[in-house]
C-alpha positions in Angstrom: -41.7 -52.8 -110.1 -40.7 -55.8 -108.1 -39.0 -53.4 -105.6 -41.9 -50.7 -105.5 -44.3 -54.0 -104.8 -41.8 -55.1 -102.2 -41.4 -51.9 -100.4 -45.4 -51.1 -100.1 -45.3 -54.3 -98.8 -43.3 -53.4 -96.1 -44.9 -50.3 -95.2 -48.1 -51.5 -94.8 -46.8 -54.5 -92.4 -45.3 -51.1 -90.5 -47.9 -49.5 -90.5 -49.8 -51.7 -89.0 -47.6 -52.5 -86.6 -47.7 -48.9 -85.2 -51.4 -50.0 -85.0 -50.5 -53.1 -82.7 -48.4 -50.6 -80.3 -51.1 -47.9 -80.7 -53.6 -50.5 -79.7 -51.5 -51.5 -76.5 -50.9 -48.1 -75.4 -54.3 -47.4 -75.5 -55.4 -50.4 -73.4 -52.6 -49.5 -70.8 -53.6 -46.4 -70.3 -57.6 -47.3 -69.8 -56.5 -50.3 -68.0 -54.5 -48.1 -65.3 -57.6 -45.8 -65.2 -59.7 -49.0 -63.7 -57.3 -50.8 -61.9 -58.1 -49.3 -58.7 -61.9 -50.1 -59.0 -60.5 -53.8 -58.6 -57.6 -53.1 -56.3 -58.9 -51.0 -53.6 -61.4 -54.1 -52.4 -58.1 -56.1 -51.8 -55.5 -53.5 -50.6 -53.8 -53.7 -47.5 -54.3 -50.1 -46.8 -57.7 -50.5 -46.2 -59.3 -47.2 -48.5 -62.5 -45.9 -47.6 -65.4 -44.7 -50.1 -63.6 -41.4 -49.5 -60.1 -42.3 -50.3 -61.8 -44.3 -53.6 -63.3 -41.2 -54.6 -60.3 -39.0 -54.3 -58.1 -41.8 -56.0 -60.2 -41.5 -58.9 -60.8 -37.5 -58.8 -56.7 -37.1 -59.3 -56.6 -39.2 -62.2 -58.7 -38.1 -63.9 -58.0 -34.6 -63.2 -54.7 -34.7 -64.3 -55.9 -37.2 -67.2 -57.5 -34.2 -68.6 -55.6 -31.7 -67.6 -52.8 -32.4 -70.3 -55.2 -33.3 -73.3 -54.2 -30.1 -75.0 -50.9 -30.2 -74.8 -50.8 -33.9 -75.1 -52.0 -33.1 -79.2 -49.7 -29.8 -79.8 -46.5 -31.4 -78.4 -47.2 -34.7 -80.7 -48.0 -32.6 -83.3 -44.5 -30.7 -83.1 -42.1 -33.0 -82.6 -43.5 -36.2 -83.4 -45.5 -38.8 -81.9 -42.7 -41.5 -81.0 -40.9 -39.5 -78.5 -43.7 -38.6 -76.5 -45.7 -42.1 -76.2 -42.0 -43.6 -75.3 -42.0 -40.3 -72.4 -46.0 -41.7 -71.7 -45.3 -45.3 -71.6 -42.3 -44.9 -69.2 -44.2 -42.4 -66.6 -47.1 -44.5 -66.6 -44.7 -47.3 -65.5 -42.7 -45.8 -62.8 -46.4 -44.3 -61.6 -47.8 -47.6 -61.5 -44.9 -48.6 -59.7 -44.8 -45.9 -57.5 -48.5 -47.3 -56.2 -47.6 -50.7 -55.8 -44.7 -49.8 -53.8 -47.1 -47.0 -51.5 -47.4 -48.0 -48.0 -50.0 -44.7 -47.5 -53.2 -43.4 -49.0 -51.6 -40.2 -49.2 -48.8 -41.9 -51.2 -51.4 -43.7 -53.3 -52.5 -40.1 -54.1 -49.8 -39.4 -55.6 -49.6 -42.5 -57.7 -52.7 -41.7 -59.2 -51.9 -38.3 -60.2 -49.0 -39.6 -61.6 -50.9 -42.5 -63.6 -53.4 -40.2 -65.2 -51.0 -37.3 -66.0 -49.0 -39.7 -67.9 -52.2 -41.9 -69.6 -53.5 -38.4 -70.2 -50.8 -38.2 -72.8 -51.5 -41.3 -74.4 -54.9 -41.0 -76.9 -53.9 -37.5 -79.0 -50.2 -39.4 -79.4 -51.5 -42.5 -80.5 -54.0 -40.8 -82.7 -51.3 -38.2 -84.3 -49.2 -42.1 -85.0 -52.1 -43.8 -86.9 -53.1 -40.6 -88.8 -49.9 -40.2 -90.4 -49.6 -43.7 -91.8 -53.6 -44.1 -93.2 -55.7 -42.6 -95.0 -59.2 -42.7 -96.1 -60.9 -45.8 -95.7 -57.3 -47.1 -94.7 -57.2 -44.7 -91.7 -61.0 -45.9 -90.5 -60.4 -49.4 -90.9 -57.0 -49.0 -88.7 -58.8 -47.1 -86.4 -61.3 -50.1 -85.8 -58.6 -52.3 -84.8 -57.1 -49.5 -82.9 -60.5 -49.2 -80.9 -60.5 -52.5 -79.4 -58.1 -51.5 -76.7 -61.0 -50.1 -75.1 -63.6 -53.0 -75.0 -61.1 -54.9 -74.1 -59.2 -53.5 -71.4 -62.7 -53.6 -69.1 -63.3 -57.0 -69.9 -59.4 -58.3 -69.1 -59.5 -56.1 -65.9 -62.6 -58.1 -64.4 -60.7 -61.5 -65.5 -57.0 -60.7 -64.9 -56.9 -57.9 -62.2 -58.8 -59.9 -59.7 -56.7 -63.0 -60.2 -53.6 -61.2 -60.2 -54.6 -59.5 -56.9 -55.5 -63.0 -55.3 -52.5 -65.2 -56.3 -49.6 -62.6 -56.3 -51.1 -59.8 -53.8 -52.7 -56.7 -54.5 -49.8 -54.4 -55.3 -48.7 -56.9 -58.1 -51.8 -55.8 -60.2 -49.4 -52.6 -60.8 -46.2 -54.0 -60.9 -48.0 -55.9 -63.8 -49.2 -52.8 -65.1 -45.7 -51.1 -64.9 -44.1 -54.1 -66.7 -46.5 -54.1 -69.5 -45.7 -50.4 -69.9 -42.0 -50.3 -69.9 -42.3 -53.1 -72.4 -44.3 -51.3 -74.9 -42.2 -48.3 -74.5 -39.4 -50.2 -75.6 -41.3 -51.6 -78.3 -42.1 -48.0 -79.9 -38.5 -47.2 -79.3 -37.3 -49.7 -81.2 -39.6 -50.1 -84.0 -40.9 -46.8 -84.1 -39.4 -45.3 -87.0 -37.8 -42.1 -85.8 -39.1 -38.6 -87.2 -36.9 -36.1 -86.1 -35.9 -35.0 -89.2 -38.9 -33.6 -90.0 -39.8 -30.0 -89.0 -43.1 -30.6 -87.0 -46.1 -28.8 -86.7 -45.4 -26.2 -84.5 -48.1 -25.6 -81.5 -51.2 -23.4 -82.5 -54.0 -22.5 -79.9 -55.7 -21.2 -82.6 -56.7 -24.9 -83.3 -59.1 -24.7 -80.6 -60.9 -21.9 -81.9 -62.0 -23.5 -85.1 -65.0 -24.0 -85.7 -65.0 -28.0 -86.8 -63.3 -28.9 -83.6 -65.9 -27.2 -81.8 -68.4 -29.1 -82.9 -67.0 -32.3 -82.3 -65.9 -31.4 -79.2 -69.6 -30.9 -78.4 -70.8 -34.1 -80.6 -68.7 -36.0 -78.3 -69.8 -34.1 -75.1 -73.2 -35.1 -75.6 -72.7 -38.8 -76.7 -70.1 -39.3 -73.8 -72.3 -37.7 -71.2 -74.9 -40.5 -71.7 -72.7 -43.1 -71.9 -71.0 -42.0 -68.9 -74.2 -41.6 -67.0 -74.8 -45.1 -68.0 -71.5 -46.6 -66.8 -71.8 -44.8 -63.7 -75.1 -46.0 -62.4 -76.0 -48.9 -64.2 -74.8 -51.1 -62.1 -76.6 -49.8 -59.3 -79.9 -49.5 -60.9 -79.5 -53.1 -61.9 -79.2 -54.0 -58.5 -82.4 -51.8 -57.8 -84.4 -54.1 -60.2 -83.8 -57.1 -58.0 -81.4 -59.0 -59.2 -78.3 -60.6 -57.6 -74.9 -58.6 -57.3 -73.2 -61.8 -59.7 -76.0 -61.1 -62.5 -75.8 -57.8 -62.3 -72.1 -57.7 -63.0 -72.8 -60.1 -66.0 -75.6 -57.9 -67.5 -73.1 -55.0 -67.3 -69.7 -56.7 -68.7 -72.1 -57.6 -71.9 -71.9 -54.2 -73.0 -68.0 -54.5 -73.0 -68.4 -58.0 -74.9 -70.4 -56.6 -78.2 -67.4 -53.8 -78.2 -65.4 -55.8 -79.3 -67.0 -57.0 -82.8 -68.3 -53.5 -83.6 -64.9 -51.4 -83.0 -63.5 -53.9 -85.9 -66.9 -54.0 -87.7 -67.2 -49.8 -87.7 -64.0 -49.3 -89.6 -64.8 -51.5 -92.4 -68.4 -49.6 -92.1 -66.7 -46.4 -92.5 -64.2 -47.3 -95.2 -67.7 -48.7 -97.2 -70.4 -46.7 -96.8 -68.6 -43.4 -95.3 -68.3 -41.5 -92.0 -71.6 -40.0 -91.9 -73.9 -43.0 -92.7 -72.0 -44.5 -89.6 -72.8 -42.5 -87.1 -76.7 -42.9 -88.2 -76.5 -46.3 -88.0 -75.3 -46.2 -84.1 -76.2 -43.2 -82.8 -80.5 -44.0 -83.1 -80.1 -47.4 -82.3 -78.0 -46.7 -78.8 -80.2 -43.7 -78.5 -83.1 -46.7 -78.5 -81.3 -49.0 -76.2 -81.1 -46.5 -73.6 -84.4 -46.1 -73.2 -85.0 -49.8 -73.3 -83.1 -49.7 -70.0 -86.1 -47.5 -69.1 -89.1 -49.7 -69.7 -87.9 -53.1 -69.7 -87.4 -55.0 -66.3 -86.4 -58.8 -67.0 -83.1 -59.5 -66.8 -83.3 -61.8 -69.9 -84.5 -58.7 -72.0 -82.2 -56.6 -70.2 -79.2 -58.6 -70.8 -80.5 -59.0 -74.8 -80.4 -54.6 -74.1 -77.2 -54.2 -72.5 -75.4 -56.4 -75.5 -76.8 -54.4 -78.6 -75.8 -51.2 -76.5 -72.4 -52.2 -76.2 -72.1 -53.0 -79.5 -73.5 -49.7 -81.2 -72.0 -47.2 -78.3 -68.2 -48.8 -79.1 -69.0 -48.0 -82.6 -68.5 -44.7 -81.7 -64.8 -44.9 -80.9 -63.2 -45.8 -84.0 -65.9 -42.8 -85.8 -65.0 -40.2 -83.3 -61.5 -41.2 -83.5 -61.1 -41.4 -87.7 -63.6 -37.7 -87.7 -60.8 -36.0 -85.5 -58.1 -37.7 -87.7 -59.6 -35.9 -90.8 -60.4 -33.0 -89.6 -57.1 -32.7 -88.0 -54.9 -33.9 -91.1 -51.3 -35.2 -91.0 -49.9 -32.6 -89.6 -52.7 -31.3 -86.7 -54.5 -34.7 -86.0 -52.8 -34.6 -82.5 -53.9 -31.2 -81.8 -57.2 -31.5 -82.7 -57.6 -34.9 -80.6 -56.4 -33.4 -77.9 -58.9 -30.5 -77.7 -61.6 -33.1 -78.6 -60.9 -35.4 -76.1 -60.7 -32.4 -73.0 -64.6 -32.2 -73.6 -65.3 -35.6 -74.6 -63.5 -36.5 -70.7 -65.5 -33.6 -69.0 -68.5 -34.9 -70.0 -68.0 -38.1 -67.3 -67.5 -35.4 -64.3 -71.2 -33.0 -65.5 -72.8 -36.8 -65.9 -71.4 -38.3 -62.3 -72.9 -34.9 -60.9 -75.9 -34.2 -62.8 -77.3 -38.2 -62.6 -77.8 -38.5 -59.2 -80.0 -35.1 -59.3 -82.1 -36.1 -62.3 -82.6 -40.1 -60.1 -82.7 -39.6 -56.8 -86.0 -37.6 -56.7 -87.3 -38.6 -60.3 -86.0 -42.7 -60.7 -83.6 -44.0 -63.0 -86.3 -44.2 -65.7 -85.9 -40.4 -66.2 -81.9 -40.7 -66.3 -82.5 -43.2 -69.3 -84.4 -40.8 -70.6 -82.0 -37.7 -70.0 -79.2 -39.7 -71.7 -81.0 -41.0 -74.7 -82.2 -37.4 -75.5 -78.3 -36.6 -74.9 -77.4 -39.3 -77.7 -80.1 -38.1 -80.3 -79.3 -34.8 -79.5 -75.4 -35.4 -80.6 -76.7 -36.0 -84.4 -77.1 -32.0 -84.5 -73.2 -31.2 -84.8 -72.3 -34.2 -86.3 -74.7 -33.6 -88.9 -73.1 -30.0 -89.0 -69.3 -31.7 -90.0 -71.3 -33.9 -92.9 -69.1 -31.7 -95.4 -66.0 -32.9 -93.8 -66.6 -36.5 -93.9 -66.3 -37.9 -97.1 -62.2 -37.4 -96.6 -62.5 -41.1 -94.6 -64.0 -43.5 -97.2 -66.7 -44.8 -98.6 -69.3 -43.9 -101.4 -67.7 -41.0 -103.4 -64.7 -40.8 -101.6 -61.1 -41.3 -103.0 -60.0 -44.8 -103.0 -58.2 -45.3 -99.6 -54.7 -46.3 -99.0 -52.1 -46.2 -96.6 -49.9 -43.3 -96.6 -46.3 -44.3 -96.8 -44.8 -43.1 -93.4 -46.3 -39.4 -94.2 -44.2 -39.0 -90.6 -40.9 -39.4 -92.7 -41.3 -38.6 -96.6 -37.9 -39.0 -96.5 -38.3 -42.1 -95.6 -40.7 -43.0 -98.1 -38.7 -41.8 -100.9 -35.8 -44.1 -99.9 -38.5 -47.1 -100.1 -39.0 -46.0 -103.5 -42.6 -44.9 -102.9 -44.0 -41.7 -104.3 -45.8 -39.7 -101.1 -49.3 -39.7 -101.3 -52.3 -36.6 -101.9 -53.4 -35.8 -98.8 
């Protein structure tokens, strides 16, 4: 009994240490995604609007350009060995830019950067799915989620310093550092899962009929977000106020992430998947069109803060819905698929805003997007059957699943493998 205690013990504090690396991965490759927002105003190459736009076009072309396979490849031979592969290319790319003495070369870099972050979220995903379960998996994804919030409000205090005191091209060296040194974290504590026969790739995955509709739940939300983050800034500016207030009003709604990604997973695990999404969905829904009739920047600040918090409760809920619907043994797969449309969404919303606000206003974008977010509710109400699997009222109890990426493992521990 002692022994059993001892070794659950042990594979919970392993467990969520794959959260800890998951986490870091996660930031890095968001953090990468920015950095050149911040960068380009100090590099010595001197980019253009042009050359920004371009820089940001390859990343995130190749970003989602390996989503699908990103989830099959994780799902067949394991997560470890392809978030080490990730980490380490998303190093040398970084590198590769701070070293670049060209735009052209800086091209490069970038398409580099996002085909290796591209790889990141399904793997990371596929590694926290097979150690949780239930309201174990949602809470785990909460803590997991706070890479995001976090990694835009670190890159407006750390990138610009970095840039300033070292030079601009140390803002990636730092980012290549902190790569290579999480890689060599999940190398090393990572427990290896070779052993196990994998799930063997199946496009048939993105023909089913549950991934479809989150694919499209997460389409609609993410296109009014990214409407949001795209042109908020400048419609802030369009109201009057000052470029420093304007940047302050906007980080808020990176500030409230980071209580509700940690909040949302508890939610989940005690009240259930579904009653989470009701409770942020409406109320970001609401906050968006608060953008459109309010005009002080006191009540526009108090707007920009409760939007942050309930639009990062969607990370962890998306993130724990494609978990369950994905299982053990296709979690990566079905993230991956996910995630291609969830990412599309930002290049319809950069196109489509400036058509719906340049002859209308930006109170009609506010309104386009909060229709957007309402009009998510449809398929996620359409998965309702598929939600009780991560917690809450009715569901089984949760717990963590003792390294379901290594039974063999488990057994050793003494620790009977759980029901799925």
């Amino acid at each position: 009994m002692l022994i059993s205690f001892g070794a659950r013990v042990i594979i919970a504090v392993r467990s969520y240490l794959y959260v800890v690396l998951a986490s870091a991965s996660f930031f890095l490759s968001y953090y990468s995604r920015l950095a050149w927002s911040v960068l380009s105003t100090y590099s010595s190459l001197h980019p253009t609007p042009y050359d920004d736009g371009v820089m940001f076009s390859l990343f995130f072309a190749a970003y989602v350009a390996v989503q699908v396979p990103s989830g099959m490849v994780s799902d067949a031979i394991g997560p470890k060995a392809v978030l080490v592969a990730a980490l380490l290319g998303l190093a040398g790319s970084s590198a590769l830019s701070g070293l670049a003495g060209s735009m052209p070369v800086e091209y490069v870099g970038s398409a580099l950067m996002g085909f290796s972050a591209g790889w990141i979220y399904p793997t990371t995903v596929k590694l926290i799915s097979g150690s949780f379960e239930g309201g174990g998996l949602a809470k785990a994804m909460g803590y997991y989620s706070l890479a995001w919030p976090l990694s835009i409000i670190l890159l407006g205090i750390g990138l610009p310093a970095a840039a300033e005191d070292l030079g601009w091209r140390w803002g990636y060296y730092l980012i290549g550092i902190a790569s290579a040194a999480v890689a060599a974290a999940v190398l090393a504590l990572v427990r290896d899962v070779k052993d196990r026969a994998g799930a063997p790739p199946d496009l048939r995955v993105l023909a089913r009929r549950d991934v479809a509709l989150l694919s499209a739940g997460g389409f609609l939300f993410y296109f009014s977000y990214w409407a949001f983050a795209f042109y908020a800034y400048q419609y802030l500016r369009s109201t009057g106020v000052s470029g420093v207030l304007a940047g302050e009003i906007y980080s808020m709604t990176a500030v409230a992430g980071i209580a509700s990604t940690v909040f949302t997973g508890y939610l989940i695990a005690r009240v259930g998947l579904w009653r989470a999404f009701l409770l942020s969905i409406p109320p970001y829904g609401a906050t968006l069109l608060g953008f459109a009739l309010l005009r002080a920047p006191a009540w526009l600040a108090l707007v920009a803060l409760a939007m942050g918090f309930f639009r990062f409760m969607m990370t962890p809920s998306n993130s724990t819905l494609a978990s369950v619907l994905g299982g053990p043994d296709r979690s990566g797969s079905v993230t991956g698929a996910a995630n291609l449309f969830w990412q599309l969404s930002g290049v319809v919303a950069g196109a489509v805003a400036p058509l719906i606000f340049v002859p209308l206003g930006y109170g009609w974008l506010w309104a386009l997007t909060s229709a957007a977010a309402f009009a998510s509710l449809i398929p996620y109400a359409m998965l309702r059957g598929y939600m009780s699997r991560a917690g809450g009222r009715g569901a089984s109890e949760p717990a963590v699943r003792a390294f379901a990426l290594d039974p063999a493992g488990a057994a050793r521990e003494g620790v009977p493998s759980p029901k799925v």
